[in-house]
C-alpha positions in Angstrom: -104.2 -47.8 50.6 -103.2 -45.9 47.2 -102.4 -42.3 47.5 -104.8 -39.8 45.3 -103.5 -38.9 41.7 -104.5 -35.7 40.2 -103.2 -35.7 36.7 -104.1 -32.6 34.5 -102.9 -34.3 30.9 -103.4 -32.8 27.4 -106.1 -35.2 25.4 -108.7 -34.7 22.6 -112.6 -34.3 23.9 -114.4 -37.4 24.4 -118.4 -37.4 22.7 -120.4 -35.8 25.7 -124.2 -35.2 26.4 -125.8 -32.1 26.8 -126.8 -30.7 30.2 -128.6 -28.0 31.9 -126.6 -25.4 33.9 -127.6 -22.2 35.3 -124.9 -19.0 35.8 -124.7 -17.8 38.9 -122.8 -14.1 39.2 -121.4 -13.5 42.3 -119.5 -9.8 41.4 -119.3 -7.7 45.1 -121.0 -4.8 45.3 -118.2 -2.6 44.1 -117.7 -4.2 41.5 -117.2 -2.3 38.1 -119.3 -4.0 34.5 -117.7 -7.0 33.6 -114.6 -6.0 30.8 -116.1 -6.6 27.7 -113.5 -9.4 26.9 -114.6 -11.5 29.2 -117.1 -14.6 27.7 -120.3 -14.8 29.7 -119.0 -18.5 30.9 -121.3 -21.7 29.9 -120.5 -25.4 30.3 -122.2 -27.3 27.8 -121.3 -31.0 28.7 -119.6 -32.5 32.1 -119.2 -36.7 31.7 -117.4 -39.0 33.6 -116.5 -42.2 31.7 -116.1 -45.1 34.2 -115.3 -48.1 31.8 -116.9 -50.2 34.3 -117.1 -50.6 38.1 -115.8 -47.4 40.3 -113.2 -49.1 42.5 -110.0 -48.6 44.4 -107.1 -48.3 42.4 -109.1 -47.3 39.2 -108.3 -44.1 37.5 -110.9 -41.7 36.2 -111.5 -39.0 34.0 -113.8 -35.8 34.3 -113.7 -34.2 31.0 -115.8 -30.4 30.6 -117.0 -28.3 27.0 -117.7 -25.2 27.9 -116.0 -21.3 27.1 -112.4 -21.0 26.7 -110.3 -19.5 28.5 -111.5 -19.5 32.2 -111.2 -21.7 35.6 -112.5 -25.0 35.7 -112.8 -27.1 38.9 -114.4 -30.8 39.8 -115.9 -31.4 43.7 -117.1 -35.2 44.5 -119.2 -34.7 47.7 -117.6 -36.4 50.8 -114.2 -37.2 48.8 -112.5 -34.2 47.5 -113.1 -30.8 46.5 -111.9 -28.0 44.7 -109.8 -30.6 42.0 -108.2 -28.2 39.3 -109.2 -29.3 35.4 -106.9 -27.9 32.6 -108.0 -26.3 29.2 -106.5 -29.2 27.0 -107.8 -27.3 23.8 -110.1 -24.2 23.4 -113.4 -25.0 26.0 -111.9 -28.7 26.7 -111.1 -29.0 30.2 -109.9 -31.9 31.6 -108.9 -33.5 35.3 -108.0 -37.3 36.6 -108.5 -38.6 39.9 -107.5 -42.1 41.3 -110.2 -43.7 43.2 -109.3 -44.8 47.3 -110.3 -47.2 49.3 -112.3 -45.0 51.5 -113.8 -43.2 49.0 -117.9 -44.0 48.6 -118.1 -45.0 45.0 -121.7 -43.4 45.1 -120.3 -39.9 45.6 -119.1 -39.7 42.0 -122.6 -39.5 40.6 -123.3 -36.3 42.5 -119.9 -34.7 41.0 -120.0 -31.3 40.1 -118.2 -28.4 38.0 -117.2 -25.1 38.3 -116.6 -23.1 35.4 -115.4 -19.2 36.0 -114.9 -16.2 34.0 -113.8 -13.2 36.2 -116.5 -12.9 38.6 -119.4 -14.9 36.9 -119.2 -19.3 37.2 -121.5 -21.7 36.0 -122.0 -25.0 37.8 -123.2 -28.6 36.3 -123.8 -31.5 37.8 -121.7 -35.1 36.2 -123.3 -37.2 33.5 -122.0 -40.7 34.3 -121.3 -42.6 31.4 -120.3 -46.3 31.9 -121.0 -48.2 28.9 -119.1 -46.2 26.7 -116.4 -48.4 25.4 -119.0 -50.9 24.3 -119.8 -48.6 21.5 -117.0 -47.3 21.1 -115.7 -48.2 17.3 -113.5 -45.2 16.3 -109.6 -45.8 16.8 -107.8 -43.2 18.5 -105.9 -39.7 16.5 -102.3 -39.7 15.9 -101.8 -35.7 14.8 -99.0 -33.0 15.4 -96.3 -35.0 14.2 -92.6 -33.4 15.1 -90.2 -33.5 13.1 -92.7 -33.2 10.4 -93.1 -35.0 7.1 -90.6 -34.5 4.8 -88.7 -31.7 7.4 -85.2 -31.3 7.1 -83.1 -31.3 10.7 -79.9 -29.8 11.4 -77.6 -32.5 12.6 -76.0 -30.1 15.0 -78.6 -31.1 17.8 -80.7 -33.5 19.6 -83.4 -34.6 17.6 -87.0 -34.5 19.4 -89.9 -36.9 18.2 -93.2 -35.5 19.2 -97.2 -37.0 18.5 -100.2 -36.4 20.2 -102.7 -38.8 21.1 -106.5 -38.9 21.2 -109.6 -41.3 21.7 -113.2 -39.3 21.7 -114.6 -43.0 23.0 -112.8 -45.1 25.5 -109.8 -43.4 26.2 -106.0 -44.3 24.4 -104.6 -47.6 26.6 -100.7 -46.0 26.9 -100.2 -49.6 27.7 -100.2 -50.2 24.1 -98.1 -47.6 22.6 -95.5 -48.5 20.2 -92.8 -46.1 18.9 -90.2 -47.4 16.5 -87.8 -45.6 14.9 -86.0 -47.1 11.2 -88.1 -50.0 12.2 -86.1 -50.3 16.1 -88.5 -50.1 19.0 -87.8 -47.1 20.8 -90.7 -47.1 23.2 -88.5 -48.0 26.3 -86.6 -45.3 25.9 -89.6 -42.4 25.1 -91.8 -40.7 27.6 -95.5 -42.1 27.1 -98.8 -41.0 28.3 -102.4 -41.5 27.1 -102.0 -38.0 25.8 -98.7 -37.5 24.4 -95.5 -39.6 23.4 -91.8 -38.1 23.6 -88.6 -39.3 22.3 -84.9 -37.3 21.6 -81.6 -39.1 20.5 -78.8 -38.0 18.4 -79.2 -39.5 14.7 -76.7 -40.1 12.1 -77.1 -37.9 9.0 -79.9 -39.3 6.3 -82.9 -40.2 6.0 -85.6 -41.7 8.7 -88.4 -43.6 9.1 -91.0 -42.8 12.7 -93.4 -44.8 12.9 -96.0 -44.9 16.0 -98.7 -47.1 16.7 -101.6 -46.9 19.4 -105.0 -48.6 20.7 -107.9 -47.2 22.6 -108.9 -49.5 26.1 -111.7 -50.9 23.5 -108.9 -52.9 21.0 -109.8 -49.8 17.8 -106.3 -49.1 16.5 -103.9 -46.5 14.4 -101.0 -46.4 13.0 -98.8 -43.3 11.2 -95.6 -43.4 10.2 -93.2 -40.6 8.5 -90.1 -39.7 7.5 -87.6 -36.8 7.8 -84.1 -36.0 7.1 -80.7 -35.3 9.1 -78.6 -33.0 7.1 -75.2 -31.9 7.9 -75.3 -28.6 7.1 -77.4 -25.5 7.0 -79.2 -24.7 3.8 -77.9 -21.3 2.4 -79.2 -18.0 3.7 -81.8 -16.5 1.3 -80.8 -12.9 1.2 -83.8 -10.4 1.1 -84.4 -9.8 -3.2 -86.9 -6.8 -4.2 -89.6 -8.8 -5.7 -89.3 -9.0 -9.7 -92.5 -7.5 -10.8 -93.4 -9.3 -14.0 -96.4 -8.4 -16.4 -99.1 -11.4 -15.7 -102.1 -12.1 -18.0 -105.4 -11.3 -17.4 -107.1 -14.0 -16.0 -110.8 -14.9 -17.1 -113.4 -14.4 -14.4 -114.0 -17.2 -12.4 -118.1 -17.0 -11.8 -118.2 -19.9 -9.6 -115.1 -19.1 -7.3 -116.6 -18.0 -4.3 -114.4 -20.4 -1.8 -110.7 -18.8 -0.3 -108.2 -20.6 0.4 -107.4 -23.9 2.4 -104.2 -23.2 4.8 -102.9 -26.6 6.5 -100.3 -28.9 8.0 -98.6 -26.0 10.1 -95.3 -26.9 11.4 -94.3 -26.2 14.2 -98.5 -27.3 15.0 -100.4 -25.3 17.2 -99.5 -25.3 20.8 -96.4 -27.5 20.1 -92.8 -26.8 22.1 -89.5 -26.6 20.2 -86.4 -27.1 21.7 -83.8 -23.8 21.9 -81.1 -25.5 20.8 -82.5 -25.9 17.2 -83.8 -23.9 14.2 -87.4 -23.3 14.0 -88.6 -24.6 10.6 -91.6 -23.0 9.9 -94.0 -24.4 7.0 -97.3 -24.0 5.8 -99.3 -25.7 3.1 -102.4 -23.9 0.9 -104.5 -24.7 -1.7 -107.6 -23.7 -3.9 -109.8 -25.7 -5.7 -111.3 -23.0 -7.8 -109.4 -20.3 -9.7 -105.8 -21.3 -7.9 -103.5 -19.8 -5.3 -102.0 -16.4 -6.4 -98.5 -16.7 -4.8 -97.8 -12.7 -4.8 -100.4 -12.7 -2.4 -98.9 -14.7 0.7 -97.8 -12.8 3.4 -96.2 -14.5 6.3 -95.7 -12.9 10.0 -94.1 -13.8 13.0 -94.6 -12.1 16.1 -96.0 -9.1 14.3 -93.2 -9.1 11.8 -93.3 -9.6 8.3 -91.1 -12.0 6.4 -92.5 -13.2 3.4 -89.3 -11.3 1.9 -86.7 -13.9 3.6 -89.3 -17.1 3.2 -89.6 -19.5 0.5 -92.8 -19.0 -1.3 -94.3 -21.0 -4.0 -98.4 -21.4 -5.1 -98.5 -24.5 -2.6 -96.6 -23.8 0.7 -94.1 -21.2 2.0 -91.5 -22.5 4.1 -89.3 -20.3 6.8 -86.5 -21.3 9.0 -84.6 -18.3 12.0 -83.0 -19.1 15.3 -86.1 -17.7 18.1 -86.1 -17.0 21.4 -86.9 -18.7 24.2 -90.8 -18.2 25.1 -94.4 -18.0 23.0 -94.2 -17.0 19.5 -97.5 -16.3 17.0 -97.1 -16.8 13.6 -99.7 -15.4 11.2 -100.2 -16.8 7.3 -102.2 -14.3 5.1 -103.0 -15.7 1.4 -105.9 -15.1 -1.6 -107.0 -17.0 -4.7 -106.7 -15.5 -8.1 -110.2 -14.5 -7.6 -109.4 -12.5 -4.6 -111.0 -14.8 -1.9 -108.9 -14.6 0.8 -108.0 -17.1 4.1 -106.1 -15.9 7.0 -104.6 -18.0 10.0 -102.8 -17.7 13.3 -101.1 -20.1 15.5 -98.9 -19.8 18.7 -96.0 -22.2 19.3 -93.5 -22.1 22.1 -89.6 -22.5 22.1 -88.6 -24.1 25.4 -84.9 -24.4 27.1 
């Protein structure tokens, strides 16, 4: 008899169908007005995607969109209750179970989830889905790339390889993962899952090649490959300048510009660890496709603080590199167009021991 396995794994959201759920508030009668940060909680689509038969030995996933940020649980009548999902991304919840023997394969159409924010939950009954890798024709996501492209590493430490995974139809097969590295496979030696695939070494100084290559349990395939550089040393400290204030033309109006900026390809990515015993190299990408990016106008932040004045700024990206801290750090990228459109953005990143 296989034991149960209760897997909460980062992954992308699969395609889901809409249900109908009704909130149920349960505060006690003491209880004070709900705080007004907290979301009146919804869950907009529950499906379980069997990929066939339910039978022993076959694993399953129960994937949730609903509100972010509250406490999502599964419960399969007669087999298990209370099973913890995790919030993979903002409102995706996700949680794996590994059917038994004893287990009555029936129960899993009368599935349910719990969604709660503070003292309010929602409940939904499962959509069963099990033809869905017969349509499924989209290959699987390869994003979050670490090092990045073009990034330059210190060759005083381990280097970490880092890419996320995602399928929205049948699910990535980690069976057929493939991670080579200056065109050596390096897949025995990485730590693979259908959500994620790791890999650290030391590498000689120079240029290299990554190169990762996946299918979804329906045969659809990706592949992404990039390169970064080991350098020996550290580039030079950029000491803190007064900005040169020089006389710029007047630029024409610009009738049509009504768009702000694009900001894109963050590094370190959203939600992405980075190892202590490296420098964080931040970088961010921008553009505009109207009257142009106005480079005096980036502001970068980290943790609250400003340091455009020690970053390298140009009308295209702005680039950043400081020993952090262990822990979660925000950074926050403020830029405008020449026509005074203006795109904010803010993503957290974590530096881990």
């Amino acid at each position: 008899m296989k034991t149960t396995a209760i897997r909460n794994r980062a992954a992308a959201a699969l395609l889901f169908l809409p249900l109908a759920a009704a909130v149920v508030a349960t505060p006690p009668a003491h209880a004070q007005p709900a705080r007004a940060e907290f979301a009146r909680p919804a869950i907009e689509r529950f499906v379980l995607n069997t990929h066939g038969r339910i039978e022993p030995g076959k694993e399953l996933r129960f994937r949730l969109r609903g509100v972010p940020g509250a406490q999502a649980t599964v419960d399969i009548p007669g087999v298990m209750r209370g099973i913890a999902m995790t919030e993979t991304r903002p409102g995706v919840y996700e949680a794996d179970y590994t059917v038994r023997r004893r287990d009555d394969p029936r129960a899993f159409e009368r599935a349910t989830a719990v969604l709660r924010v503070g003292n309010q939950r929602v409940m939904a009954r499962v959509d069963v889905r099990g033809d869905e890798e017969r349509r499924d024709e989209q290959p699987p996501r390869i994003t979050d790339v670490t090092p990045g492209d073009g990034v330059r590493v210190s060759e005083r430490g381990r280097v970490h390889l880092f890419a996320r995974l995602g399928d929205e139809g049948s699910g990535v097969d980690p069976a057929s993962v493939r991670l080579r590295l200056d065109g050596r496979d390096v897949t025995g030696a990485a730590q693979v899952t259908a959500d994620e695939v790791r890999w650290r070494d030391d590498l000689r100084e120079g240029r290299h090649t990554a190169e990762i290559e996946v299918r979804d349990r329906s045969g659809n395939a990706t592949r992404k490959a990039w390169s970064f550089e080991v350098v020996r040393a550290e580039p030079p400290v950029v000491v803190p300048v007064p900005p040169v204030v020089r006389p710029v033309p007047p630029v024409p109006p610009v009738a049509r510009d009504a768009s702000p900026p694009r900001i894109f390809a963050e590094t370190p990515a959203e939600g992405i660890r980075v190892f202590e015993n490296a420098r964080v190299h931040l970088a961010v990408r921008f553009d505009d496709e109207g009257s142009g990016v106005d480079p005096a106008t980036v502001r970068l932040r980290l943790d609250g603080r400003d340091v455009t004045s020690i970053a390298q700024v140009s009308a295209e990206e702005v680039r950043f590199r400081e020993d952090l801290r262990m822990g979660r750090h925000t950074a926050e990228i403020e830029v405008r167009d020449r026509a005074g459109n203006a795109s904010r953005k803010s993503w957290t990143f974590e530096v881990v021991r």
